[in-house]
N, CA, C and O atoms as a GROMACS GRO file, in nm:
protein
  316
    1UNK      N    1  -1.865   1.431   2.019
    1UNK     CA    2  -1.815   1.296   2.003
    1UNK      C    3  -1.788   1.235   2.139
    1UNK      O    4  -1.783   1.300   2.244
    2UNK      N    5  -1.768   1.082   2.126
    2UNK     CA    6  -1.763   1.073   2.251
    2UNK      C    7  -1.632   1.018   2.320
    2UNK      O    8  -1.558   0.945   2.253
    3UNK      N    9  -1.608   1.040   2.412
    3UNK     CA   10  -1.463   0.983   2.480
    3UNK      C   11  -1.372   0.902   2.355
    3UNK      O   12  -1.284   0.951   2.284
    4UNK      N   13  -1.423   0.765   2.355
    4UNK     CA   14  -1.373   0.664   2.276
    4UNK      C   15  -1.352   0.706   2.090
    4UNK      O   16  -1.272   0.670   2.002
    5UNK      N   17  -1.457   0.787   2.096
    5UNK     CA   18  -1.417   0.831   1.939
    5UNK      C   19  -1.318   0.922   1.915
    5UNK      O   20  -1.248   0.901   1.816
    6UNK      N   21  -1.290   1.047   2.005
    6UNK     CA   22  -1.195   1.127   1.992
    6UNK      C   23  -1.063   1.039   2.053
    6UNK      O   24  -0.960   1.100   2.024
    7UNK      N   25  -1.038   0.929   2.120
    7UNK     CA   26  -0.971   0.837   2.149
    7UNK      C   27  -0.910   0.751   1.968
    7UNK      O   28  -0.806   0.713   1.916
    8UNK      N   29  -1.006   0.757   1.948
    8UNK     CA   30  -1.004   0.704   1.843
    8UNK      C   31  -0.901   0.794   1.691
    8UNK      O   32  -0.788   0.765   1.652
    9UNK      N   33  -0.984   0.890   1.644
    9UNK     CA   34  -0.928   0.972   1.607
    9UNK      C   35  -0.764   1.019   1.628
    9UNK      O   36  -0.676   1.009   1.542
   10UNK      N   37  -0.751   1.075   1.764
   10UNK     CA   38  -0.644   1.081   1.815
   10UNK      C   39  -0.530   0.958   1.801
   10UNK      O   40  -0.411   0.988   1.806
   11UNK      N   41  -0.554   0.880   1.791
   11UNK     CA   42  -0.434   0.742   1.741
   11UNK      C   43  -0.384   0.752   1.641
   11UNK      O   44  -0.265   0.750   1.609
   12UNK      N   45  -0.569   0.777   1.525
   12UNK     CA   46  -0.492   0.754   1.349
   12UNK      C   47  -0.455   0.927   1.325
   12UNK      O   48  -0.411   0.966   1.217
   13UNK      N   49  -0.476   1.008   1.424
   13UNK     CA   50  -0.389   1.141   1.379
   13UNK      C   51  -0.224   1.104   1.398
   13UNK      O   52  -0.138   1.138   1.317
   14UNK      N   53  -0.200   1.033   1.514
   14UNK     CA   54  -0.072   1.000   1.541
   14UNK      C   55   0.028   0.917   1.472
   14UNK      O   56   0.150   0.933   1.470
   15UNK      N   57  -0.087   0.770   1.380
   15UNK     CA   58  -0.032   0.685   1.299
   15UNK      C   59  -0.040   0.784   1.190
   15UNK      O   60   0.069   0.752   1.144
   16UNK      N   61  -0.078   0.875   1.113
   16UNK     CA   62  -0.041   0.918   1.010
   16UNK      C   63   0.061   1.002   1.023
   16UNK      O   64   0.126   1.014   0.920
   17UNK      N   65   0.096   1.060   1.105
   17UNK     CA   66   0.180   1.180   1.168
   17UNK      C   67   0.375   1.075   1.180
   17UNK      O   68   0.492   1.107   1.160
   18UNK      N   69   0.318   0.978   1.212
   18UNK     CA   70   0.447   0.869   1.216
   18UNK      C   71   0.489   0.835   1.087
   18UNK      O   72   0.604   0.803   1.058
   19UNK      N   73   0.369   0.843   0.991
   19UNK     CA   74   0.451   0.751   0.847
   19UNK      C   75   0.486   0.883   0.810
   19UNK      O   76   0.608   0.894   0.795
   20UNK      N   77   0.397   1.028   0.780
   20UNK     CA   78   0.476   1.129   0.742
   20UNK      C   79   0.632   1.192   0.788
   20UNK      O   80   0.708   1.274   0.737
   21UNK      N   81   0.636   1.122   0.889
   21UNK     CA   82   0.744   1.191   0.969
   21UNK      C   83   0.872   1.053   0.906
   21UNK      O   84   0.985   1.091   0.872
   22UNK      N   85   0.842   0.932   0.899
   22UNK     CA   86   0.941   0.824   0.870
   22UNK      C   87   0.942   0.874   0.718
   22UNK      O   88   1.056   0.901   0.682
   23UNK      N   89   0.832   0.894   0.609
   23UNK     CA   90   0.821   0.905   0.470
   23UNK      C   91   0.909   1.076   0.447
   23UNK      O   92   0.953   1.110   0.336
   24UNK      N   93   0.921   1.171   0.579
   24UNK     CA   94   1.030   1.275   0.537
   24UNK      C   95   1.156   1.277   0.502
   24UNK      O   96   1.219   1.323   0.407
   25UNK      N   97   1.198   1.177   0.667
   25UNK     CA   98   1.288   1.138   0.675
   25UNK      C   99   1.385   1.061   0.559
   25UNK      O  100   1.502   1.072   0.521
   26UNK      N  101   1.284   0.989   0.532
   26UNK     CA  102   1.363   0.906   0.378
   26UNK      C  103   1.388   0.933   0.273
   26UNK      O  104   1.460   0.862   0.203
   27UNK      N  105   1.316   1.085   0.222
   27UNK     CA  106   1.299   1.117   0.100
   27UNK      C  107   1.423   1.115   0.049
   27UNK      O  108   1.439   1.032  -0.040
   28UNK      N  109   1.522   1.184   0.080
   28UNK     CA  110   1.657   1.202   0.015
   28UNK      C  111   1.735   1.087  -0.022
   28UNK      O  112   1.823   1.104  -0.106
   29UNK      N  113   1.710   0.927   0.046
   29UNK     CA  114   1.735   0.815   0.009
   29UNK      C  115   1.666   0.771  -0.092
   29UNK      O  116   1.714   0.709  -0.186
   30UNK      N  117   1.534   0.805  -0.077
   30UNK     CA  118   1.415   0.762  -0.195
   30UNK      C  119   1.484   0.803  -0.316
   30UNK      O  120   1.512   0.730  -0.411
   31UNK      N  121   1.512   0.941  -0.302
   31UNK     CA  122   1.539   0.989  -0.441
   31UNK      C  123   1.649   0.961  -0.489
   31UNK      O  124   1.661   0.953  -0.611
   32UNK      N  125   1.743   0.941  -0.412
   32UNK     CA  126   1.906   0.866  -0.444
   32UNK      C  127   1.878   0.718  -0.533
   32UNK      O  128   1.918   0.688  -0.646
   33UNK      N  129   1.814   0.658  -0.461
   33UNK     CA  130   1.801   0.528  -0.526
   33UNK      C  131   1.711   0.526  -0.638
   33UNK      O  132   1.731   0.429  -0.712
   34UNK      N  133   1.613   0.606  -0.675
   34UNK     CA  134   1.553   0.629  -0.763
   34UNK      C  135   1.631   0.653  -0.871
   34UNK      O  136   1.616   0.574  -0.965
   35UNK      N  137   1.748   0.780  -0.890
   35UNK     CA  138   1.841   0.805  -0.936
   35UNK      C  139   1.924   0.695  -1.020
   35UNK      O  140   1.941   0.677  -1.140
   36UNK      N  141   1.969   0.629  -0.901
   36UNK     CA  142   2.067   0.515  -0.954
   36UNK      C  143   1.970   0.412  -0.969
   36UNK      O  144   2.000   0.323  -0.889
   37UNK      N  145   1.893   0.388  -1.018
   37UNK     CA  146   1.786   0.283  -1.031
   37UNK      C  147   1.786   0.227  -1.166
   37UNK      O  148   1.758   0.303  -1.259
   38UNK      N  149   1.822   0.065  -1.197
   38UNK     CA  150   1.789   0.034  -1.315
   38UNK      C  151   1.669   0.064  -1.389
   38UNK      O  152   1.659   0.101  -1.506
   39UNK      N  153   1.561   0.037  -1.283
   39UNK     CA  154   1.450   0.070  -1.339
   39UNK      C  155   1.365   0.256  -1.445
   39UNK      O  156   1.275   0.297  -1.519
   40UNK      N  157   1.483   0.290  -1.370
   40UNK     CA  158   1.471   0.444  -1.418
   40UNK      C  159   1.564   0.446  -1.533
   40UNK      O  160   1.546   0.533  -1.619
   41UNK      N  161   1.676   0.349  -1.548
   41UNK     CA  162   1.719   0.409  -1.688
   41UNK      C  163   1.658   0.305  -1.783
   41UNK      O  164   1.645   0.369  -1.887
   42UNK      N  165   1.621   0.203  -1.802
   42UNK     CA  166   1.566   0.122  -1.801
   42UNK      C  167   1.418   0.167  -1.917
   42UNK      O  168   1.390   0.128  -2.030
   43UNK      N  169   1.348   0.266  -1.819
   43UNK     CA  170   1.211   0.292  -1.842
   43UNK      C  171   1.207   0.424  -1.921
   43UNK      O  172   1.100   0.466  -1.966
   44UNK      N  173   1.333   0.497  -1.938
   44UNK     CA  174   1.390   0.641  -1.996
   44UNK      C  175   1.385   0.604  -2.156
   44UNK      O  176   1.426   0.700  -2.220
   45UNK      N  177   1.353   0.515  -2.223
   45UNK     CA  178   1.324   0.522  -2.393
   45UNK      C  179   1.212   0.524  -2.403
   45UNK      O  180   1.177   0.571  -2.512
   46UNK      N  181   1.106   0.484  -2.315
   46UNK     CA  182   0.978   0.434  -2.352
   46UNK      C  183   0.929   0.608  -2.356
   46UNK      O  184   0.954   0.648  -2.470
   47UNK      N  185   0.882   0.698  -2.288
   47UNK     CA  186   0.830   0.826  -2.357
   47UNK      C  187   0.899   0.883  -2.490
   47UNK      O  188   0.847   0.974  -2.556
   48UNK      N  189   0.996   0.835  -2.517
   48UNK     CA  190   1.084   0.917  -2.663
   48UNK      C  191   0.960   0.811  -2.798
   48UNK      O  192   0.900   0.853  -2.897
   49UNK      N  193   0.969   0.658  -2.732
   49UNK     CA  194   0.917   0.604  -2.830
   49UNK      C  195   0.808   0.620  -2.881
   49UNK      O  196   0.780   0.621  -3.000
   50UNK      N  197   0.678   0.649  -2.707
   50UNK     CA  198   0.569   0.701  -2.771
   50UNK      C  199   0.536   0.820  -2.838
   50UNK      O  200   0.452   0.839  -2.926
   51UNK      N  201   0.621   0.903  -2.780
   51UNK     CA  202   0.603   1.018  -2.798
   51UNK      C  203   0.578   1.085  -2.962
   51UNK      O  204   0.550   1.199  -2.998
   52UNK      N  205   0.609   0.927  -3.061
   52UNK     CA  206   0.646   0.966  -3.230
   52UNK      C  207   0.470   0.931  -3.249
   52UNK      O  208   0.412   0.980  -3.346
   53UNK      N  209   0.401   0.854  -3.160
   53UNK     CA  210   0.277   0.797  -3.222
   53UNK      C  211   0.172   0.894  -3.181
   53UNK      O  212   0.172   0.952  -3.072
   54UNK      N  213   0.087   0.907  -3.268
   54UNK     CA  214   0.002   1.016  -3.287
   54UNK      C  215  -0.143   0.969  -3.186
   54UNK      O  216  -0.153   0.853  -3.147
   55UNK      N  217  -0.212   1.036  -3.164
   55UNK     CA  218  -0.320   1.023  -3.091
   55UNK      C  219  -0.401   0.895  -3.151
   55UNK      O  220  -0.408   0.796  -3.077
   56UNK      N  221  -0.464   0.889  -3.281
   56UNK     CA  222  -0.511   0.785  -3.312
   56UNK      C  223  -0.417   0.664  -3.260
   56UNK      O  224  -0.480   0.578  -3.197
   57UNK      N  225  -0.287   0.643  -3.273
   57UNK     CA  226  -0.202   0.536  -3.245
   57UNK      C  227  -0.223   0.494  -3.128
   57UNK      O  228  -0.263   0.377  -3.120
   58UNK      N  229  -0.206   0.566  -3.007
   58UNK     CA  230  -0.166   0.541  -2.877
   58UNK      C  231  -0.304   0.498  -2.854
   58UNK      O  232  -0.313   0.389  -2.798
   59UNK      N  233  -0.455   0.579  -2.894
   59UNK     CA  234  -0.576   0.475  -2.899
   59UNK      C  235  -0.597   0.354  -2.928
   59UNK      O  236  -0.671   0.290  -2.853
   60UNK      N  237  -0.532   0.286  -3.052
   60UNK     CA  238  -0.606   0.150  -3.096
   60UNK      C  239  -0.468   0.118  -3.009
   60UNK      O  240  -0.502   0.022  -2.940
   61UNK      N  241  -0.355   0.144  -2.984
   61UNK     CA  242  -0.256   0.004  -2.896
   61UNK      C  243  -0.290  -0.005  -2.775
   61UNK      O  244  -0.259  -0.102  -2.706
   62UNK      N  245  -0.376   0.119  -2.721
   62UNK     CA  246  -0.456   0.091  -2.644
   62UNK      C  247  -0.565   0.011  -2.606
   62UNK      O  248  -0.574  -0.057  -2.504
   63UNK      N  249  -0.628   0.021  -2.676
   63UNK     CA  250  -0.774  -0.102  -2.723
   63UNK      C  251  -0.716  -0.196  -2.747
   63UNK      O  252  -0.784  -0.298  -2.735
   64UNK      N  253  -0.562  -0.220  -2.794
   64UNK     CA  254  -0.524  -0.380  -2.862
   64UNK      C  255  -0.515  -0.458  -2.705
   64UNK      O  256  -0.566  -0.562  -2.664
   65UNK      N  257  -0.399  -0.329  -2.620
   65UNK     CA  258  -0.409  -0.384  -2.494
   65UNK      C  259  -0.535  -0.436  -2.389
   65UNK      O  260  -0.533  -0.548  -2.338
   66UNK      N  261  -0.616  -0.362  -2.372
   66UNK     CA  262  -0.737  -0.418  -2.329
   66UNK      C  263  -0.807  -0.516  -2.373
   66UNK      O  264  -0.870  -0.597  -2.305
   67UNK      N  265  -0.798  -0.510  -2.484
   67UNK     CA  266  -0.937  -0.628  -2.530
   67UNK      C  267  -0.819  -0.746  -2.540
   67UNK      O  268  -0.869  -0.851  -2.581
   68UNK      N  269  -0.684  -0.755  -2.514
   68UNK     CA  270  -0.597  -0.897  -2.502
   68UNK      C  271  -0.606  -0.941  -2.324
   68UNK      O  272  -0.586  -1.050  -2.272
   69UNK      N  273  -0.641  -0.818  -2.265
   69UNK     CA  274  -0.642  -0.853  -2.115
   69UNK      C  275  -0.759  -0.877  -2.110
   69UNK      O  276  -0.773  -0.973  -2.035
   70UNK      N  277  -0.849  -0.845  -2.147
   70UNK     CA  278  -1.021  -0.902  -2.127
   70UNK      C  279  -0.984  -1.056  -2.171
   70UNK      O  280  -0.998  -1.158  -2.103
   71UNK      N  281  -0.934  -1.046  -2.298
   71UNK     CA  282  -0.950  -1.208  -2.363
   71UNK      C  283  -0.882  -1.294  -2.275
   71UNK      O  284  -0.928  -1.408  -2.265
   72UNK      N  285  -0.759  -1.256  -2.192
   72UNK     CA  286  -0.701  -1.348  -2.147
   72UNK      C  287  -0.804  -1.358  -2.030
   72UNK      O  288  -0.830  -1.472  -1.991
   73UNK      N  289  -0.862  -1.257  -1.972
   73UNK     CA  290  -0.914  -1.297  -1.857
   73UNK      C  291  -1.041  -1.370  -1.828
   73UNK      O  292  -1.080  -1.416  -1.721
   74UNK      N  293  -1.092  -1.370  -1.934
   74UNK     CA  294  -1.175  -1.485  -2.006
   74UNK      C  295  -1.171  -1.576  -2.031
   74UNK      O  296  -1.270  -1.648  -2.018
   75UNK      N  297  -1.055  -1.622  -2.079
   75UNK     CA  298  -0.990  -1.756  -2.083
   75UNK      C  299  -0.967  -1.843  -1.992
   75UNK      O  300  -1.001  -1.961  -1.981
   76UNK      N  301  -0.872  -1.736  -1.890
   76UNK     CA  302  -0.847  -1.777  -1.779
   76UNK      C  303  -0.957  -1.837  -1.700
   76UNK      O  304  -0.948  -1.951  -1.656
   77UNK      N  305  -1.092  -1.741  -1.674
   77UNK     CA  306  -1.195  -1.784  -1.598
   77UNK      C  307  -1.247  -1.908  -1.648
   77UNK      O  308  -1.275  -2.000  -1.572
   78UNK      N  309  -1.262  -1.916  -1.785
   78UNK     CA  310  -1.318  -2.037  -1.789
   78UNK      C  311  -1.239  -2.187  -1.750
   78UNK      O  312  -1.285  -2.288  -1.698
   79UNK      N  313  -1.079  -2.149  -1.806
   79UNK     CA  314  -1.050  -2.291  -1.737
   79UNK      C  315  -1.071  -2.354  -1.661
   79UNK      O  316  -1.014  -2.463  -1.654
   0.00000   0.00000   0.00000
């Protein structure tokens, strides 16, 4: 390789080496706030609820979902 490429290389080894090292650092905050997070208790019924619907189920509310996001996005385009 040549000068400038291992130049190269060598930077984004360093920029990844920086977010891993800032993304270590934080974890224990990450997970604190995760913890106390509305969004986590919040989002804590939704597996109990699916969890009653059977494989066929979770398929067609599946398909209901998609083919309403196709339709809307169809709609949308044409306006």
């Amino acid at each position: 390789m040549s000068d400038s490429m291992d130049d190269r290389v060598a930077v984004m080894i360093a920029h990844d080496s920086a977010i891993a090292r800032a993304l270590s650092s934080s974890v224990t905050t990450i997970a604190r706030a995760w913890d106390t997070s509305a969004v986590r208790r919040w989002s804590e019924p939704v597996p109990r609820a699916f969890s009653t619907l059977t494989t066929a189920d979770r398929l067609r509310y599946g398909l209901v979902a998609v083919g309403a996001a196709v339709v809307t996005r169809l709609i949308l385009l044409f306006l």
